[in-house]
C-alpha positions as CSV (number, residue, x, y, z in Angstrom):
1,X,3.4,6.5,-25.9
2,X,5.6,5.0,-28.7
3,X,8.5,4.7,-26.1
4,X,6.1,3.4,-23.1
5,X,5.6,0.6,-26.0
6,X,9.0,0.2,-27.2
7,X,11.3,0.3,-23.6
8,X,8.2,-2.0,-22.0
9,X,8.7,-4.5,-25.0
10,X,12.4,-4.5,-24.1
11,X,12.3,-7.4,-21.9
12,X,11.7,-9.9,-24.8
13,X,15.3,-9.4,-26.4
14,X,18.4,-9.9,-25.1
15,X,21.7,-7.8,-25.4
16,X,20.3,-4.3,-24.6
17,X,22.4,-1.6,-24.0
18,X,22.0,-0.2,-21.1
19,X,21.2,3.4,-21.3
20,X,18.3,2.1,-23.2
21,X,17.0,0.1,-19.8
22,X,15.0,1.0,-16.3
23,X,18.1,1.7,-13.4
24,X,18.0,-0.7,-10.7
25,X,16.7,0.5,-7.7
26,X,20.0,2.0,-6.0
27,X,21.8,2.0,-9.2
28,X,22.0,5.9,-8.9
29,X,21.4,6.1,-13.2
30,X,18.6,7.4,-15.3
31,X,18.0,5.1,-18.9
32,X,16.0,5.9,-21.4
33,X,13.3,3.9,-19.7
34,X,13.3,5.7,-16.6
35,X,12.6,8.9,-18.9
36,X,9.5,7.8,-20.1
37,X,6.5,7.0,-17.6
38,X,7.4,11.0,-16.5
39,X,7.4,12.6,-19.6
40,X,4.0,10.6,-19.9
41,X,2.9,12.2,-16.6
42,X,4.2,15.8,-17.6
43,X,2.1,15.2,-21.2
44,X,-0.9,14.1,-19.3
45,X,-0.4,17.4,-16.7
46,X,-0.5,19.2,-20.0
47,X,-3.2,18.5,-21.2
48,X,-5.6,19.0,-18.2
49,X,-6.2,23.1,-18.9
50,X,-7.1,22.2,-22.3
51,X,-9.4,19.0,-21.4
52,X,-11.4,21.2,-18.5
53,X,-11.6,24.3,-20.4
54,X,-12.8,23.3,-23.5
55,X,-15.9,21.3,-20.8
56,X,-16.8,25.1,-20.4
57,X,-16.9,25.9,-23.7
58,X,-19.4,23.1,-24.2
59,X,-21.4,24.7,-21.5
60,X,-20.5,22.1,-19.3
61,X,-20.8,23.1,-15.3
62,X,-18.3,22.5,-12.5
63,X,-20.2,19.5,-10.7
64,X,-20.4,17.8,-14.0
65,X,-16.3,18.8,-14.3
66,X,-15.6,17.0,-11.0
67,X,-17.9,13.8,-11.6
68,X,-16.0,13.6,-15.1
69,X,-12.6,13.9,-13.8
70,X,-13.4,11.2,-10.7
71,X,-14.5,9.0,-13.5
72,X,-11.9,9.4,-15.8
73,X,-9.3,8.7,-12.8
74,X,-11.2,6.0,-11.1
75,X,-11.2,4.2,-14.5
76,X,-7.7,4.8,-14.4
77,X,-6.9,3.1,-10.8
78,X,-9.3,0.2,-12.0
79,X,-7.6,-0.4,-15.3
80,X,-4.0,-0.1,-13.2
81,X,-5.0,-2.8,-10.5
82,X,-6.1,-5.2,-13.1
83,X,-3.1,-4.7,-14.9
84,X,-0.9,-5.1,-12.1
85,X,-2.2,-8.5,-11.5
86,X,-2.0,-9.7,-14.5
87,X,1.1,-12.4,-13.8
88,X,-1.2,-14.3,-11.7
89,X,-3.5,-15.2,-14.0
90,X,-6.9,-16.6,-13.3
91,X,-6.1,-20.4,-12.0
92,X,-8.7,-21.6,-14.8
93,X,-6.7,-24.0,-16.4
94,X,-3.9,-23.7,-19.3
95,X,-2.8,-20.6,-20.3
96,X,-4.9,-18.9,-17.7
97,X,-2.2,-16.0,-17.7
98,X,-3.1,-15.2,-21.2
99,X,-6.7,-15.9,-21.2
100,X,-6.4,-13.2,-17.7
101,X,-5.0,-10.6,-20.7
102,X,-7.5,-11.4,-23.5
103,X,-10.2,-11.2,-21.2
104,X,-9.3,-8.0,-19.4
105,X,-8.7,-6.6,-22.8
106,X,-12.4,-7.6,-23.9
107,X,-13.7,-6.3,-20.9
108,X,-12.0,-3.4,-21.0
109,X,-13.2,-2.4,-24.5
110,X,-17.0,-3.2,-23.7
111,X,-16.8,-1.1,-20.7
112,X,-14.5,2.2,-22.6
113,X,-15.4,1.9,-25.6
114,X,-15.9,5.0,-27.5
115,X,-19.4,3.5,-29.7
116,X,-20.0,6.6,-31.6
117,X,-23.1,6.7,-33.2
118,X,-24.1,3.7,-31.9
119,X,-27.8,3.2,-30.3
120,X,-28.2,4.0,-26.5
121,X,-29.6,0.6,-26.3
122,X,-26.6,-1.5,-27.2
123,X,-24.6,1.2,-25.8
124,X,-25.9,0.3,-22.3
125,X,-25.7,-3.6,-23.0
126,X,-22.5,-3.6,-23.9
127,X,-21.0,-1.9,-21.0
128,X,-23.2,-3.3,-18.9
129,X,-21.9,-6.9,-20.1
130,X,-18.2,-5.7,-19.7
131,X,-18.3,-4.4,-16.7
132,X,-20.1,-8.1,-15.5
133,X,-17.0,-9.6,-17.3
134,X,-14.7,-7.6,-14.7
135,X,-16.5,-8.5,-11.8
136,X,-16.2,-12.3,-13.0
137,X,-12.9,-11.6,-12.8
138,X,-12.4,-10.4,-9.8
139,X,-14.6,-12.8,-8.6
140,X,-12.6,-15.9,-10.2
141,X,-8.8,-14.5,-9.7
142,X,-6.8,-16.0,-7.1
143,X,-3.6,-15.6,-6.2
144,X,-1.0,-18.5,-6.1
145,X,-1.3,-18.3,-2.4
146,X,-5.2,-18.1,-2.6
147,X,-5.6,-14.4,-2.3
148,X,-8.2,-12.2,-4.1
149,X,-7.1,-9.6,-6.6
150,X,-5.1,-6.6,-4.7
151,X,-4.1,-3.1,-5.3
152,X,-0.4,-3.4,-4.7
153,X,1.7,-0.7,-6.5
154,X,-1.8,0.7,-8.7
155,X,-0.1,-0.3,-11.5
156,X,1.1,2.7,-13.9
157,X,-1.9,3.4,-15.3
158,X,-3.3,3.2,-11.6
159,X,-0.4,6.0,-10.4
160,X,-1.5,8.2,-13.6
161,X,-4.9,7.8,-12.4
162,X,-4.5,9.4,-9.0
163,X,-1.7,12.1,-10.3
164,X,-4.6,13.3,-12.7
165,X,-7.3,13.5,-10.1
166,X,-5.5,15.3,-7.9
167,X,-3.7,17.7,-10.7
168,X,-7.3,17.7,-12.7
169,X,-9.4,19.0,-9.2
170,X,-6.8,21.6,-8.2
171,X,-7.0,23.2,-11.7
172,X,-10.7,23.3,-11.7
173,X,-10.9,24.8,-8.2
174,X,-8.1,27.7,-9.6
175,X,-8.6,27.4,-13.3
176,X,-5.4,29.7,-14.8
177,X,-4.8,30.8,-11.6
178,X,-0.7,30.3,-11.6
179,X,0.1,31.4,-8.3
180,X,-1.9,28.7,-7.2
181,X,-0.7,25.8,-9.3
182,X,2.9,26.9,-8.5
183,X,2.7,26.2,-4.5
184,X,0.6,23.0,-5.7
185,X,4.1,22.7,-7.6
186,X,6.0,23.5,-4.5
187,X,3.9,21.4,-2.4
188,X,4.3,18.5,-4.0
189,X,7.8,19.0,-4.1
190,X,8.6,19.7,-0.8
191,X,7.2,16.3,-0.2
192,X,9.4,14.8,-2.3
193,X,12.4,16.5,-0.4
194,X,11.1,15.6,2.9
195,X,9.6,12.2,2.2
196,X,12.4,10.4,-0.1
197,X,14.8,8.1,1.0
198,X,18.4,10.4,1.0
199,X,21.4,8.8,0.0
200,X,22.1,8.1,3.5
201,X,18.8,5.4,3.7
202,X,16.4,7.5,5.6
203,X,14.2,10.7,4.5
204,X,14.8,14.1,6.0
205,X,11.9,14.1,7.5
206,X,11.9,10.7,9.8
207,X,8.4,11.1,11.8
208,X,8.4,7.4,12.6
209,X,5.4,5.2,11.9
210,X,1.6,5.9,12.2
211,X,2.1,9.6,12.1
212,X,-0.7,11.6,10.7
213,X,1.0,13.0,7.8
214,X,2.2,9.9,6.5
215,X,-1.7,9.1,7.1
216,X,-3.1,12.0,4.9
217,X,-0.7,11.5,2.2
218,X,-1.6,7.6,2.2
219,X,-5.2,8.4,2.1
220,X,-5.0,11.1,-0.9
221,X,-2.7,8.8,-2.7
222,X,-0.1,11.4,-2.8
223,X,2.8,8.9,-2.2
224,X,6.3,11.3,-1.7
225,X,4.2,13.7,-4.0
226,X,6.6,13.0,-7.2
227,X,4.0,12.4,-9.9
228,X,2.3,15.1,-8.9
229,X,5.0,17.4,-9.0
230,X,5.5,16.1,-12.7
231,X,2.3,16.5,-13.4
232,X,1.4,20.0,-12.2
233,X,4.7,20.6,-13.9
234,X,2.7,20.3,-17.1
235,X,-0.2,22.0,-16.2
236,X,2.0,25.0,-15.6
237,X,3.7,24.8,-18.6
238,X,0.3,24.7,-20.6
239,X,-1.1,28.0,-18.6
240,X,2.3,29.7,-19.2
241,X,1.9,28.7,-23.0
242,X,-1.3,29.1,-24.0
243,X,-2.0,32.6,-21.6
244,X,0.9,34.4,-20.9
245,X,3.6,33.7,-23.6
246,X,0.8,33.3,-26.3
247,X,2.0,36.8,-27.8
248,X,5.5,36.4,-27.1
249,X,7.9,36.4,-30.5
250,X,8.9,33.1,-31.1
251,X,12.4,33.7,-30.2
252,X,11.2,34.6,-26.9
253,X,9.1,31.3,-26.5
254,X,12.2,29.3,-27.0
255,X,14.7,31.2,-24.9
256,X,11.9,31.2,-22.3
257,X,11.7,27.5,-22.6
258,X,14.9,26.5,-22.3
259,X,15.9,29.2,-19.4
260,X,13.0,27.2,-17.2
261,X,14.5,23.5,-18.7
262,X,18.1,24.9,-17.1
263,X,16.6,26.2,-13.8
264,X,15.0,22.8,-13.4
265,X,18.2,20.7,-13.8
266,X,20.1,23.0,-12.0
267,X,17.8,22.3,-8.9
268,X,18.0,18.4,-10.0
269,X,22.0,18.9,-10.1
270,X,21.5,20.1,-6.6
271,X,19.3,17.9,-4.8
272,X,21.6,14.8,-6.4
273,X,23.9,15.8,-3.8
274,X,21.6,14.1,-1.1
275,X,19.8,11.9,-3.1
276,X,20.6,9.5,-6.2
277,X,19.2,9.9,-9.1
278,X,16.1,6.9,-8.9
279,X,12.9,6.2,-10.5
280,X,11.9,3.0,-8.4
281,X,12.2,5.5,-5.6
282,X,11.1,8.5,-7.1
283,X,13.9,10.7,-6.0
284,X,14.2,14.2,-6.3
285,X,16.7,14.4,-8.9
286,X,14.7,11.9,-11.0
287,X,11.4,14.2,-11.2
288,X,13.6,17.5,-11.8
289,X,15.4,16.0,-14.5
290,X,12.5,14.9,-16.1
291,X,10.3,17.8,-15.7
292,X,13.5,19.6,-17.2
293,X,13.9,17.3,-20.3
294,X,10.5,17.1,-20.7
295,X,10.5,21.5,-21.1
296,X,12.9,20.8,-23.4
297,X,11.1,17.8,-25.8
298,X,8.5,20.5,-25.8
299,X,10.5,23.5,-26.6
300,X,12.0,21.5,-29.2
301,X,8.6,20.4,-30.4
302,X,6.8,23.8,-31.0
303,X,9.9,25.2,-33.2
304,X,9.3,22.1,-35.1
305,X,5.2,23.2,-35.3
306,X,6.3,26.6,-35.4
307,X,8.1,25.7,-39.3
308,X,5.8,24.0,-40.8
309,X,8.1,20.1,-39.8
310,X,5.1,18.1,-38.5
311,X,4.9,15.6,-41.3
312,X,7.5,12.7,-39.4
313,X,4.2,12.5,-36.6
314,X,1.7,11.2,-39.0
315,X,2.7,7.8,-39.0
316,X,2.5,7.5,-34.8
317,X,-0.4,9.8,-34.9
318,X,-2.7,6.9,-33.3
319,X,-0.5,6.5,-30.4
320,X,-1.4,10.3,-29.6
321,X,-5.1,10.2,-31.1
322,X,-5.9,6.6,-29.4
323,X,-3.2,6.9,-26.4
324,X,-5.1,4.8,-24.5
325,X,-5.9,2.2,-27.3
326,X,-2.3,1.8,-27.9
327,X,-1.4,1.3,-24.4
328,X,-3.9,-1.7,-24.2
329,X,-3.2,-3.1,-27.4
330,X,0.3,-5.0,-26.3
331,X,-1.4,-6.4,-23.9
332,X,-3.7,-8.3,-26.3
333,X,-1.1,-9.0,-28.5
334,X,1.1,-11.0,-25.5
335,X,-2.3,-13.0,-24.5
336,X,-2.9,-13.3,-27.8
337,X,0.7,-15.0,-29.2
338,X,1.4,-16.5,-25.3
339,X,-1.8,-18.8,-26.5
340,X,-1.0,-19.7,-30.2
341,X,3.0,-19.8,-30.1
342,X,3.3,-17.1,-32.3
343,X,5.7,-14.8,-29.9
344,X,9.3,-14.4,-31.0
345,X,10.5,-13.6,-27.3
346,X,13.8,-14.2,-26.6
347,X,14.8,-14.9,-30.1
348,X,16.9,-11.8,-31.1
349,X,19.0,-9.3,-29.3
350,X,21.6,-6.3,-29.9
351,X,20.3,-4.2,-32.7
352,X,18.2,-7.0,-34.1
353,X,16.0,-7.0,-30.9
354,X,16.1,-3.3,-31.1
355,X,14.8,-3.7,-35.1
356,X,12.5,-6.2,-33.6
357,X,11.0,-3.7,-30.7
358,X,10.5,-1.2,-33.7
359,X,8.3,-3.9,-35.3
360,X,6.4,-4.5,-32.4
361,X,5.5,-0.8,-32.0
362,X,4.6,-0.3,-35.6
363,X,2.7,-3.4,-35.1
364,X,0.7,-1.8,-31.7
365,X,0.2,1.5,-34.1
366,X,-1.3,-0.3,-37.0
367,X,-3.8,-2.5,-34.9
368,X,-4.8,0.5,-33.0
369,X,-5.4,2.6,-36.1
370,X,-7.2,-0.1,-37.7
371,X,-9.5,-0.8,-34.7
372,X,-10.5,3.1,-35.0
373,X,-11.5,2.7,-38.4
374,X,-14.1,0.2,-37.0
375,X,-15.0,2.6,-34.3
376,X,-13.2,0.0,-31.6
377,X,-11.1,2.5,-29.2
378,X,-11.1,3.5,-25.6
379,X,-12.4,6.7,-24.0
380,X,-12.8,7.6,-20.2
């Protein structure tokens, strides 16, 4: 979450280098930036087993499992396409771009907002009055062209929102059921191999326009099934961790971990051979590489947790506690400084622009930690 902030920040400095930035779309390169939004998928993935099993051990049923998860992702895809129209603004004067952000962010918060121990009563009216604020919206929003508010690309938190539905219901239908996550795995794979643009401009699988495959995977949302496949990645990785190696020596764990990080960038070393290594296109190469460095962060991670070295998190601990929060915050901030003049974009660059990103996320972390001490903080 801390590098979602920091690499999406990046675009207010100048000078960057560019292993630090997002590939162009052919460019056949993976920054640090194109590393990011699939690790977050991967950490989302992982998370599932643990989300859904501990609904059961609340007594929670199925039905109630499956409405939560549609709810949780649906808020997802609606938070995305508001997000992703964001440049547009609302046509309501000056600064109607930045009054768009400030009041999506208000709405957004009277809708999500986790009130604790508030009464049911203002509960209910609060939500109930941010949710009418996000139909004004969509109401009032116009394109420059005169067009209403559109779905376009979902937005990232829109493509997280369908990755987890799909990832979340397969899990609850098979639980720790592995061989069935791994052809989910596989599935969602092969469509990546057979759907993705190959270096030569075309997928392997060409079956022209209007066929019903292309249909099915339009209408589930699957896309060429790659953040899915990064996804399920994670909820693999969790089963295998917290079931089948849970006994293992801790030597075992780690050589475990990174024998499965090495398989998967072997098979990403492969596949570059007929695709380039994209994110804007979502090749291949692009997913296996992440999934494997991702295996890796966490290998890495639970020798850290393993010897005691957990300290260095507590200062970013609201961007994994309030992940949501802090992903919503920047976007207040920009409407925020866009209306008062108070933005210092495009004022540094080289390593004082980096500095200056650093700022900006320990800026993000210490709003979002100080809106949870006042019980102000998202939860689908």
């Amino acid at each position: 979450m801390c590098l979602m902030i920091f690499v999406n920040h990046l675009w207010t400095i100048h000078g960057v280098p560019h292993w630090m930035e997002h590939a162009e779309t052919m460019e056949d390169f993976m920054g640090l930036a194109d590393f990011v939004y699939p690790s977050f998928l991967f950490a989302m993935g992982m998370s599932i087993p643990y989300a859904i099993e501990n609904r059961f051990r609340k007594g929670k049923d199925g039905a109630s499992t499956l409405l939560h998860i549609l709810k949780r992702g649906f808020s997802l895809v609606l938070m995305g396409v508001f997000m992703v129209n964001e440049g547009e603004g609302l046509n309501i004067g000056p600064h109607s771009e930045e009054l768009y952000l400030l009041i999506m962010v208000a709405g957004f918060f009277l809708l999500l907002n986790d009130y604790g121990g508030a009464r049911p009563w203002l509960r209910k009216t609060l939500r109930v009055l941010g949710a009418a604020v996000l139909i004004w919206m969509v109401v009032r929003f116009r394109t420059g062209d005169g067009r209403i508010m559109q779905a376009r690309w979902w937005g990232i938190l829109g493509l997280i929102g369908w990755a987890y539905m799909a990832c979340a219901v397969i899990y609850l239908i098979a639980r720790d059921n592995l061989k069935v996550h791994f052809t989910a795995w596989a599935f969602f794979i092969l469509l990546c191999l057979f759907f993705t643009e190959t270096r030569g401009g075309e997928p392997i699988l060409d079956l022209g326009r209007g066929n019903f495959i292309d249909s099915l995977r339009n209408t589930l949302h699957f896309g060429n099934g790659s953040d899915q496949a990064l996804a399920m990645g994670g909820v693999i990785l969790s089963i295998v961790s917290a079931k089948h190696s849970s006994g293992w020596k801790s030597w075992r764990r780690v050589l475990a971990g990174f024998c499965a990080a090495a398989v998967l960038a072997g098979l990403g070393a492969l596949s570059h051979h007929w695709f380039i290594v994209s994110k804007n296109i979502a090749t291949l190469p692009w997913v296996l590489w992440s999934s494997a460095a991702s295996v890796t962060l966490y290998t890495l991670l639970e020798i850290l947790v393993r010897h005691g070295i957990t300290g260095w998190a507590k200062p970013i601990a609201p961007a994994g506690t309030a992940t949501l929060t802090a992903y919503i915050v920047p976007e207040f901030l920009a409407g925020f400084c866009g209306i008062t003049g108070l933005n210092l974009w495009d004022r540094f660059s080289g390593l004082a622009g980096i500095l200056y990103c650093i700022g900006f996320v320990a800026l993000v972390l210490a709003v979002t930690w100080a809106l949870g001490r006042i019980h102000v903080k998202l939860k689908l």
